[in-house]
N, CA, C and O atoms as a Maestro MAE file, in Angstrom:
{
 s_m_m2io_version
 :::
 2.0.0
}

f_m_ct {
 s_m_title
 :::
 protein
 m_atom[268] {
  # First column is atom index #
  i_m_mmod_type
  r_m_x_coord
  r_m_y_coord
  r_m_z_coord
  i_m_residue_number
  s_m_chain_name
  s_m_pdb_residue_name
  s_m_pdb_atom_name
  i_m_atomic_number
  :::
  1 25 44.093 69.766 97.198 1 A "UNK " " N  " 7
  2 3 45.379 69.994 96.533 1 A "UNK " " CA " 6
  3 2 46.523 69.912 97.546 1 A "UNK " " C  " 6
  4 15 47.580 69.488 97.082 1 A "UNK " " O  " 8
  5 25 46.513 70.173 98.583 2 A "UNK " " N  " 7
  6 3 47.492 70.671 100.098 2 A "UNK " " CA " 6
  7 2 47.617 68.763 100.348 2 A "UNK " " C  " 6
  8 15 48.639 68.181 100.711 2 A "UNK " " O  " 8
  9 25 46.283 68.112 100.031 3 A "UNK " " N  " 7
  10 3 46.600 66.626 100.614 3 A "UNK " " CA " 6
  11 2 47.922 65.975 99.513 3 A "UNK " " C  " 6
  12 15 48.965 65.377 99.775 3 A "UNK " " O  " 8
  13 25 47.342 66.389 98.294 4 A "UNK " " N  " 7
  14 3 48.413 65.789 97.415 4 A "UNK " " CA " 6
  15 2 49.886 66.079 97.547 4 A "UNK " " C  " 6
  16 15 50.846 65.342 97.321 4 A "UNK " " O  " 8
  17 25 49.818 67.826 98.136 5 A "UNK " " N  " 7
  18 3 51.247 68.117 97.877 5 A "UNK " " CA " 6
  19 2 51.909 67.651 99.149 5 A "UNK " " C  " 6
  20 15 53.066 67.996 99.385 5 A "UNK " " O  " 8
  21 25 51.205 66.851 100.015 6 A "UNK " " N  " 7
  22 3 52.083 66.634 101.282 6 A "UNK " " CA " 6
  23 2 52.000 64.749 100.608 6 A "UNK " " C  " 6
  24 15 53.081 64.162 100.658 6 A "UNK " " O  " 8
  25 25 51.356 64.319 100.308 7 A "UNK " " N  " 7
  26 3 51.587 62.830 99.199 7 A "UNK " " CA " 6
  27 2 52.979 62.631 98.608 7 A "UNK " " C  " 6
  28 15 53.688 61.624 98.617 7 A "UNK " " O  " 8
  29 25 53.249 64.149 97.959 8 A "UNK " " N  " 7
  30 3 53.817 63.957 96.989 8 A "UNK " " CA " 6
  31 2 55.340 63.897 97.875 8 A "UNK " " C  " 6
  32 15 56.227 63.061 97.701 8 A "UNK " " O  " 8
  33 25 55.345 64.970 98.804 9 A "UNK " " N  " 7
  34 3 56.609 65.095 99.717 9 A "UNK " " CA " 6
  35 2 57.240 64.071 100.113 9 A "UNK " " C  " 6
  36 15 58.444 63.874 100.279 9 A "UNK " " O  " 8
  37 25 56.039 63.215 100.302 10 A "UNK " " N  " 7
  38 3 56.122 61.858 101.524 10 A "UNK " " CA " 6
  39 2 57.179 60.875 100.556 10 A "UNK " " C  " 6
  40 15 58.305 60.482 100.863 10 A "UNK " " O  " 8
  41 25 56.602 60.687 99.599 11 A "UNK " " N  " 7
  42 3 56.714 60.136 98.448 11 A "UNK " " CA " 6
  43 2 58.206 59.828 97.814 11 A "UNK " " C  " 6
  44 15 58.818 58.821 97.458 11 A "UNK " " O  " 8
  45 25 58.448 61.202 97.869 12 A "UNK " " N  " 7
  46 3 60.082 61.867 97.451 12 A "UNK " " CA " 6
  47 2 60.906 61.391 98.803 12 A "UNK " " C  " 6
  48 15 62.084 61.036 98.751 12 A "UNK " " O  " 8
  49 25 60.446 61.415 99.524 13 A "UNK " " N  " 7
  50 3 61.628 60.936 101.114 13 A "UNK " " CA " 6
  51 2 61.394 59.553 100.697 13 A "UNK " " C  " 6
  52 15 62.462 58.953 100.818 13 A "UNK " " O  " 8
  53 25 60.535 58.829 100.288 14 A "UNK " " N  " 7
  54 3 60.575 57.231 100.555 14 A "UNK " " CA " 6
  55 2 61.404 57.297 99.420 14 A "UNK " " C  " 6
  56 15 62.324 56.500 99.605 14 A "UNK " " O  " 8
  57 25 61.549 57.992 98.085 15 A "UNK " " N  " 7
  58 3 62.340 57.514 97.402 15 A "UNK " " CA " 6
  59 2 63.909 57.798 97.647 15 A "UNK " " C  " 6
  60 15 64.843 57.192 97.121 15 A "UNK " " O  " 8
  61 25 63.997 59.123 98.794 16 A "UNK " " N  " 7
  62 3 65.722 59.346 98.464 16 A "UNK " " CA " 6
  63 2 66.005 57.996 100.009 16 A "UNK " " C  " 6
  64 15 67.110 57.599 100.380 16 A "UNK " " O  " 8
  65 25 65.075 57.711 100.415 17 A "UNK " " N  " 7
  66 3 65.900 56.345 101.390 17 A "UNK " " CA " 6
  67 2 66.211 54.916 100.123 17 A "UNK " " C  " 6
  68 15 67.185 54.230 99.811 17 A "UNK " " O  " 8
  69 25 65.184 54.984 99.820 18 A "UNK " " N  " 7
  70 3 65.690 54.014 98.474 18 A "UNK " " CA " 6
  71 2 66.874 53.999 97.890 18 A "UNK " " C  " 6
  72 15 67.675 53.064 97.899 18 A "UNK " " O  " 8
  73 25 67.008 55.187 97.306 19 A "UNK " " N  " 7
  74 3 68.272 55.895 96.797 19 A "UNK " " CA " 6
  75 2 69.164 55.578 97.234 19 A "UNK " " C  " 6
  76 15 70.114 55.040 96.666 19 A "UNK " " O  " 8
  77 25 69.019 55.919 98.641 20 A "UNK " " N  " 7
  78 3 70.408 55.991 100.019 20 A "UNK " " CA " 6
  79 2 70.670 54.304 100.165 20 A "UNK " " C  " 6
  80 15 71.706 53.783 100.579 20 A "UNK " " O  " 8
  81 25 69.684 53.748 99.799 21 A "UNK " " N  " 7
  82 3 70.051 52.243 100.351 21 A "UNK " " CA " 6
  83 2 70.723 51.206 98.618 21 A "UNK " " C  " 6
  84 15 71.328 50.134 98.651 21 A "UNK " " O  " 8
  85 25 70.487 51.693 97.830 22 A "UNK " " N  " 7
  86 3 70.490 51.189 96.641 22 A "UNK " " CA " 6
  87 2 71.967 51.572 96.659 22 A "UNK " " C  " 6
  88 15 72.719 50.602 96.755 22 A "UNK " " O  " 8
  89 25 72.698 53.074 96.569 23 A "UNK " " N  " 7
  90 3 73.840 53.074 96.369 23 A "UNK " " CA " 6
  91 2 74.738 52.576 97.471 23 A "UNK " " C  " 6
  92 15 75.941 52.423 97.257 23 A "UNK " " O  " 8
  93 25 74.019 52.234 99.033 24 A "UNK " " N  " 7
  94 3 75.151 51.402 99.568 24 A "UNK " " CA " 6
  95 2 75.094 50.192 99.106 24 A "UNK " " C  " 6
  96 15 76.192 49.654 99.251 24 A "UNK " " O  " 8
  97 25 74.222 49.415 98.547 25 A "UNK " " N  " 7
  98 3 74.474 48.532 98.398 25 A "UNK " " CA " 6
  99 2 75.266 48.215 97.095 25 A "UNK " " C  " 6
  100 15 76.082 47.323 96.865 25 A "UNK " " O  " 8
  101 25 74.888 48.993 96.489 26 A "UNK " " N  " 7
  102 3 75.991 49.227 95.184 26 A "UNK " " CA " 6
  103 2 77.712 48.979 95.782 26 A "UNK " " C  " 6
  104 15 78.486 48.102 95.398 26 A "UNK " " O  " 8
  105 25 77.967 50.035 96.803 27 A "UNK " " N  " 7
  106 3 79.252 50.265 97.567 27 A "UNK " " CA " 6
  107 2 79.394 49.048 97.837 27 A "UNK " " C  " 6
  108 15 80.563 48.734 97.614 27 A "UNK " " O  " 8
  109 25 78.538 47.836 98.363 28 A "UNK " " N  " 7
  110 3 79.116 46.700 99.063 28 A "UNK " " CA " 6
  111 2 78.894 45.629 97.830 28 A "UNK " " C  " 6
  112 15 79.417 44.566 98.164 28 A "UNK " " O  " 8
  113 25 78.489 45.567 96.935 29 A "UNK " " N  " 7
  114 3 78.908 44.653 95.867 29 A "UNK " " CA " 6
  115 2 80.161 44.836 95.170 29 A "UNK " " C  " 6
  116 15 80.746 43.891 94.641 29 A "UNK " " O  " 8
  117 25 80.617 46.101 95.152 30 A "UNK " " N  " 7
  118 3 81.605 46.839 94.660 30 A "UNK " " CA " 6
  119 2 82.525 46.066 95.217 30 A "UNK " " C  " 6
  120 15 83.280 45.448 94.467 30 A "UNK " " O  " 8
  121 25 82.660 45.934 96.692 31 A "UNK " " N  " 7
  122 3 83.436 46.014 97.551 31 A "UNK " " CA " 6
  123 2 83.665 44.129 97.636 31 A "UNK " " C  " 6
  124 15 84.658 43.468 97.939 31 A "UNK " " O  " 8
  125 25 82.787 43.867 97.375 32 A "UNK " " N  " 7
  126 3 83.149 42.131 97.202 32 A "UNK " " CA " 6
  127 2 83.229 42.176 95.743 32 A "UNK " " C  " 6
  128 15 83.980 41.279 95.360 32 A "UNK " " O  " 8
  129 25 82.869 42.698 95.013 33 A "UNK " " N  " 7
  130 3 83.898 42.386 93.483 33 A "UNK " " CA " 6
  131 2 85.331 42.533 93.932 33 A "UNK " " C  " 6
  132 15 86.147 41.611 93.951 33 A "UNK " " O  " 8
  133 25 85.556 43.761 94.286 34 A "UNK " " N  " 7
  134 3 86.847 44.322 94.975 34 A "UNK " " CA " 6
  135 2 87.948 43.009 95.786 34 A "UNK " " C  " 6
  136 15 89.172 43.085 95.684 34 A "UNK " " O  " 8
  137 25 87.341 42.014 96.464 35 A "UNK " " N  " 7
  138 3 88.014 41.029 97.435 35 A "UNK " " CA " 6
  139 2 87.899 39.756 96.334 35 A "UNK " " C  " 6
  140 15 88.845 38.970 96.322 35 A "UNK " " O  " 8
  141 25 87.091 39.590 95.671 36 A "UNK " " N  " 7
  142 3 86.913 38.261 94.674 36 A "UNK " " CA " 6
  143 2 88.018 38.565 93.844 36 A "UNK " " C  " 6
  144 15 88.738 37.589 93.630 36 A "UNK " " O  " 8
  145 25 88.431 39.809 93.220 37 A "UNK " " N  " 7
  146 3 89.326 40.392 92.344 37 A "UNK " " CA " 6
  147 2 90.743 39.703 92.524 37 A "UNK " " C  " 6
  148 15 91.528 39.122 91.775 37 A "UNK " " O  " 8
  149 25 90.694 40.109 94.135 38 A "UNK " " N  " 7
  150 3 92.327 40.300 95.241 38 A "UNK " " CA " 6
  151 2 92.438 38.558 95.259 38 A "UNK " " C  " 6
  152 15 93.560 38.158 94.950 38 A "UNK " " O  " 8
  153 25 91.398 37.452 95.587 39 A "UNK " " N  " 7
  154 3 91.349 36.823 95.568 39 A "UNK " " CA " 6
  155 2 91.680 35.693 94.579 39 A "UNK " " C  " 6
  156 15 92.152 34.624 94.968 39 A "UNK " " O  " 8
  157 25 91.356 36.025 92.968 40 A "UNK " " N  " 7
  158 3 91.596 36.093 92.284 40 A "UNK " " CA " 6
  159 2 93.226 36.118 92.012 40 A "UNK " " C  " 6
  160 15 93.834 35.135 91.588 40 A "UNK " " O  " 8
  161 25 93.704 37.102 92.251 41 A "UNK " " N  " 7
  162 3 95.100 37.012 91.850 41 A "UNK " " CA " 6
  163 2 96.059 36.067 92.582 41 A "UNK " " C  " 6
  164 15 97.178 35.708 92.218 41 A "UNK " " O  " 8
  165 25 95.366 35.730 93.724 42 A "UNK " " N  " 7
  166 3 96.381 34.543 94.314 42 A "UNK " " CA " 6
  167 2 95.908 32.985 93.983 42 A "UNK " " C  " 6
  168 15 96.688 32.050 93.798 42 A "UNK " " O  " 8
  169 25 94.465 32.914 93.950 43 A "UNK " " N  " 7
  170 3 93.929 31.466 93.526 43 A "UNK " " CA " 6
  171 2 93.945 30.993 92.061 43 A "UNK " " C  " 6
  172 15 93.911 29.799 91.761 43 A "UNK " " O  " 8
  173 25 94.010 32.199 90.987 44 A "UNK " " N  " 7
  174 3 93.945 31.941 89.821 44 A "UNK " " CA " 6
  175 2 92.809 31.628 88.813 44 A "UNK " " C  " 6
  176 15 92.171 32.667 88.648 44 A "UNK " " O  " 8
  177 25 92.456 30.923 88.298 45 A "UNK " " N  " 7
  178 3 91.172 30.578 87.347 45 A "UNK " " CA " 6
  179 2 90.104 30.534 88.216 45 A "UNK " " C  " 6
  180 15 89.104 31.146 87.839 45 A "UNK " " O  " 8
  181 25 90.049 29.951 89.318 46 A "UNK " " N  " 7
  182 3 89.088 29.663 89.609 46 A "UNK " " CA " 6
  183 2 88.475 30.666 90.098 46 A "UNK " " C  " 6
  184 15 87.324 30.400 89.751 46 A "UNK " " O  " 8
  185 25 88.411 31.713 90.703 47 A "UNK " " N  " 7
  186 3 88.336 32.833 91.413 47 A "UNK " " CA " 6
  187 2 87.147 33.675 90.075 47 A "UNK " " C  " 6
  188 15 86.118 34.313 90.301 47 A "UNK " " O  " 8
  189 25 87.599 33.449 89.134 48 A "UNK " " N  " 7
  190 3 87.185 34.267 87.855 48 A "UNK " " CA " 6
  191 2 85.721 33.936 88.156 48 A "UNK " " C  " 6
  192 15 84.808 34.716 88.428 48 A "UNK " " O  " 8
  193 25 85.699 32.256 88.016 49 A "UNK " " N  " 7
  194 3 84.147 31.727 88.098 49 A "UNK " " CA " 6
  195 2 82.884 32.860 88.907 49 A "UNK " " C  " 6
  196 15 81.963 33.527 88.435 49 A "UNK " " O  " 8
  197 25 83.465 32.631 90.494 50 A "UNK " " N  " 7
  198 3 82.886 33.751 91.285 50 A "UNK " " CA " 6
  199 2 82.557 35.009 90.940 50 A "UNK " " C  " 6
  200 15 81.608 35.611 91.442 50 A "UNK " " O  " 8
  201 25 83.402 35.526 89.974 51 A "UNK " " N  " 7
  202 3 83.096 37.201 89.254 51 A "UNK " " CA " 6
  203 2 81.905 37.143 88.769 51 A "UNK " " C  " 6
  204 15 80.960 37.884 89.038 51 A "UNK " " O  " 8
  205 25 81.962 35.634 87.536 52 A "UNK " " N  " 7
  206 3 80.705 36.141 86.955 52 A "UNK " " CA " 6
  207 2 79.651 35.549 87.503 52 A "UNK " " C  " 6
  208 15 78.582 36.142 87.358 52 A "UNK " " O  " 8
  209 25 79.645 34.616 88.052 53 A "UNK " " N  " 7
  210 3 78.051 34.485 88.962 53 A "UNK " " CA " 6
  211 2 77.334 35.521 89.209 53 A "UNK " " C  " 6
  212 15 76.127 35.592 88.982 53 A "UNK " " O  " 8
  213 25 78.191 36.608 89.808 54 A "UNK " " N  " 7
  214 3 77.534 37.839 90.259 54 A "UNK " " CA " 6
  215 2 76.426 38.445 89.056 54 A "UNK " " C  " 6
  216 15 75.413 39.080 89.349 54 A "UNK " " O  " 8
  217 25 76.794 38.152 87.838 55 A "UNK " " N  " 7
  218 3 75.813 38.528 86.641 55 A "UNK " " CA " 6
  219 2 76.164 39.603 85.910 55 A "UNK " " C  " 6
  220 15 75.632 39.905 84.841 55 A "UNK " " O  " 8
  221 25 77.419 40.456 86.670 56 A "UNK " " N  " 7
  222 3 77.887 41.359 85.675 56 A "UNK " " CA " 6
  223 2 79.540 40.692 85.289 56 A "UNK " " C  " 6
  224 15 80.287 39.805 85.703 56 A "UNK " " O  " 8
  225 25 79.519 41.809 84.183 57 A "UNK " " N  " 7
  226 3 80.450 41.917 83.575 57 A "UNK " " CA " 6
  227 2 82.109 42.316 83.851 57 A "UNK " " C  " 6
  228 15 82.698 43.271 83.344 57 A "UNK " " O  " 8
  229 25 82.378 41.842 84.297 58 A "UNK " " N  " 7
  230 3 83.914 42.298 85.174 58 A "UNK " " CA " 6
  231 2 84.769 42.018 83.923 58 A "UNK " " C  " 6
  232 15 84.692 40.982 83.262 58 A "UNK " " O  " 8
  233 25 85.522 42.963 83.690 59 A "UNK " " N  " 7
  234 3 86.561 43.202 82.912 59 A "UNK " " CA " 6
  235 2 87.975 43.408 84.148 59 A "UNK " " C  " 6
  236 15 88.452 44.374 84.743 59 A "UNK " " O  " 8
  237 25 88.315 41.675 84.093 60 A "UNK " " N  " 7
  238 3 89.834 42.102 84.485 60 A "UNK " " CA " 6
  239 2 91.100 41.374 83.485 60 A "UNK " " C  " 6
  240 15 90.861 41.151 82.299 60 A "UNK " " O  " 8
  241 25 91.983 41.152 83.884 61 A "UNK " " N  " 7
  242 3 92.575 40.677 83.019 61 A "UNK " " CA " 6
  243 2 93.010 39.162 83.067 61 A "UNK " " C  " 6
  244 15 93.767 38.640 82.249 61 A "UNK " " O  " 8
  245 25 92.456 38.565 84.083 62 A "UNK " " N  " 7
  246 3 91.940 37.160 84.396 62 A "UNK " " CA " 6
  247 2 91.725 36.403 83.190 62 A "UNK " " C  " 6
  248 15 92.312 35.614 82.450 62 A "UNK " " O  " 8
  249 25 90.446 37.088 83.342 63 A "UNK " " N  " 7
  250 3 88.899 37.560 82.109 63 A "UNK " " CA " 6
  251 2 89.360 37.342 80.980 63 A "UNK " " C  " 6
  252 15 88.643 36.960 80.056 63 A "UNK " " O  " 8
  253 25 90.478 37.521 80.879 64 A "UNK " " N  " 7
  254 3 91.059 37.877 79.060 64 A "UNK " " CA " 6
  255 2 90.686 36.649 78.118 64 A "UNK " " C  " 6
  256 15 90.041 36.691 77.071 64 A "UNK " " O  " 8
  257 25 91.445 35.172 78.964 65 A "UNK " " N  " 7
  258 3 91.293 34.254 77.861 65 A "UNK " " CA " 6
  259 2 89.616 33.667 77.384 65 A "UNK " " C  " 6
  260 15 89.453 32.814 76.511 65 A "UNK " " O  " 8
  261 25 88.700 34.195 78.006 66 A "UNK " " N  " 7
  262 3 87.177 33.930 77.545 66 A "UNK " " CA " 6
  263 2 86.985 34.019 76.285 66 A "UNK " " C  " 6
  264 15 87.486 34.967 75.680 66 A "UNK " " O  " 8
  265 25 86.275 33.123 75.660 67 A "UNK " " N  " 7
  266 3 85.942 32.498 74.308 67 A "UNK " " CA " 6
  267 2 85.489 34.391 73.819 67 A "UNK " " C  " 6
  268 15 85.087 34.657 72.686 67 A "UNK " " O  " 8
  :::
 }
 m_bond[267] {
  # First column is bond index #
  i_m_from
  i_m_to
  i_m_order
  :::
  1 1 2 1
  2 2 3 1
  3 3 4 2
  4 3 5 1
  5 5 6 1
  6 6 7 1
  7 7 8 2
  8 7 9 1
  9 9 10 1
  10 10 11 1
  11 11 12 2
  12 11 13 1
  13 13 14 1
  14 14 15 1
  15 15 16 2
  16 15 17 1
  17 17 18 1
  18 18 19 1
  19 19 20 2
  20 19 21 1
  21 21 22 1
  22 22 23 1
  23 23 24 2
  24 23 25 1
  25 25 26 1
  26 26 27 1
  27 27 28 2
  28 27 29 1
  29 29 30 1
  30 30 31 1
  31 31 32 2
  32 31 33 1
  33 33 34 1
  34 34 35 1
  35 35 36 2
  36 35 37 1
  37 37 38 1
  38 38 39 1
  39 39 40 2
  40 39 41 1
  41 41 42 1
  42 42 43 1
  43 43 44 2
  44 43 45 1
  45 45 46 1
  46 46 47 1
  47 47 48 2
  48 47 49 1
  49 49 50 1
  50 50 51 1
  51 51 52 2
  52 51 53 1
  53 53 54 1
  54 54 55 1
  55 55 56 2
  56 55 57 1
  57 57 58 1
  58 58 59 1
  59 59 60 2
  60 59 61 1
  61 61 62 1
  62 62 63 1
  63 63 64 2
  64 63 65 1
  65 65 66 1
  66 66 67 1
  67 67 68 2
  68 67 69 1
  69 69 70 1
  70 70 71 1
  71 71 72 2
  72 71 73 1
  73 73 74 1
  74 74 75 1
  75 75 76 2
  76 75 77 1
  77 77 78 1
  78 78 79 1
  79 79 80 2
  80 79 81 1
  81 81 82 1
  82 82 83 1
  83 83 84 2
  84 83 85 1
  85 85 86 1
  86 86 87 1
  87 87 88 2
  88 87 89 1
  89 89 90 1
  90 90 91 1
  91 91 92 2
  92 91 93 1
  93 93 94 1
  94 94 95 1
  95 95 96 2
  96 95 97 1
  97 97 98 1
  98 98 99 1
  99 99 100 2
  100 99 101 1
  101 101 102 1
  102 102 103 1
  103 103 104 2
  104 103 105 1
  105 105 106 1
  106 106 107 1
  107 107 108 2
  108 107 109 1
  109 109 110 1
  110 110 111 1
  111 111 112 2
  112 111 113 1
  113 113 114 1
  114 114 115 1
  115 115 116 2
  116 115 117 1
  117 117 118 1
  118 118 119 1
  119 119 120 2
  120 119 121 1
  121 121 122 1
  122 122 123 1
  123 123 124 2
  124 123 125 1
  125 125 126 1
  126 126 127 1
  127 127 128 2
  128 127 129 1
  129 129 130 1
  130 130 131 1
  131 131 132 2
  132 131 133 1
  133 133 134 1
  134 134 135 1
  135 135 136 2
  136 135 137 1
  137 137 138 1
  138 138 139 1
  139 139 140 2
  140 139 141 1
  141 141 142 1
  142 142 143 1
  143 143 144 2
  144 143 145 1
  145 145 146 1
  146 146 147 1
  147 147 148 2
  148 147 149 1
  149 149 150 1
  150 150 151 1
  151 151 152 2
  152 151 153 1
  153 153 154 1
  154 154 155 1
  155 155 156 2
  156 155 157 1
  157 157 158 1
  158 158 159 1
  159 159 160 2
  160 159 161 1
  161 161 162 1
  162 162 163 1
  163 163 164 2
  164 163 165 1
  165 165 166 1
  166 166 167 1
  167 167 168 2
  168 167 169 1
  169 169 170 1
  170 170 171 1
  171 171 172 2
  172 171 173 1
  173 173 174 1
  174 174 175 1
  175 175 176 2
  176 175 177 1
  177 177 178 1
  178 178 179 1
  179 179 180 2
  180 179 181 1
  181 181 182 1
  182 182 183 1
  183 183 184 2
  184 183 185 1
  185 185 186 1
  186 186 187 1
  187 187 188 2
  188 187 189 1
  189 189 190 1
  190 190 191 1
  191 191 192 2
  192 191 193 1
  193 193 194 1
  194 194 195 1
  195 195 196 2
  196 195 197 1
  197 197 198 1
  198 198 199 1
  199 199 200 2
  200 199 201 1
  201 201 202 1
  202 202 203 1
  203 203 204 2
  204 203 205 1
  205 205 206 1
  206 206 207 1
  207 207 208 2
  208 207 209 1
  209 209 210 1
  210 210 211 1
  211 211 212 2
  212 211 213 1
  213 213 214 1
  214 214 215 1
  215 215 216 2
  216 215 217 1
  217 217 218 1
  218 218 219 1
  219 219 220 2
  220 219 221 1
  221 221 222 1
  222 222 223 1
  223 223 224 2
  224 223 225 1
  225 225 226 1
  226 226 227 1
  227 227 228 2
  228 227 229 1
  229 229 230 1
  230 230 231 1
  231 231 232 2
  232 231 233 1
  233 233 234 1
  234 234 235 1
  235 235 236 2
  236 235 237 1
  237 237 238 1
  238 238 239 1
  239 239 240 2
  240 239 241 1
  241 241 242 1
  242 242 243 1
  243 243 244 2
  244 243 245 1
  245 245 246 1
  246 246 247 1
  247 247 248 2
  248 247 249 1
  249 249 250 1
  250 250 251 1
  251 251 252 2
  252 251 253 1
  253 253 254 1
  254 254 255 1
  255 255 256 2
  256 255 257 1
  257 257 258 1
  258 258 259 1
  259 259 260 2
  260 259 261 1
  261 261 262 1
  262 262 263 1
  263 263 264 2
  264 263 265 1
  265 265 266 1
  266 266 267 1
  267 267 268 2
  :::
 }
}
């Protein structure tokens, strides 16, 4: 039982590094939506393209005239 509960410990640390690495990387997609955005407002249409490649959904106001 003592083997499992030190399994289980181990287990929980591999997941909060996961964790820790998932939400920076969250922070740095963020952060290039963030510059594609800025980018965006000076290049115009084309800039939009780049948003959605990424695969999500960006609501800016670019965005607006989409079918």
């Amino acid at each position: 039982q003592e083997e499992a509960l030190k399994q289980h410990k181990k287990q929980a640390k591999e997941m909060d590094e996961e964790d820790k690495a998932f939400k920076q990387k969250q922070k740095e997609e963020q952060k290039k939506l963030e510059e594609l955005k800025a980018k965006a407002v000076g290049k115009g249409p084309l800039a939009t393209g780049e948003i959605k490649k990424s695969g999500k959904k960006v609501s800016c106001s670019l965005c607006n005239d989409d079918p």
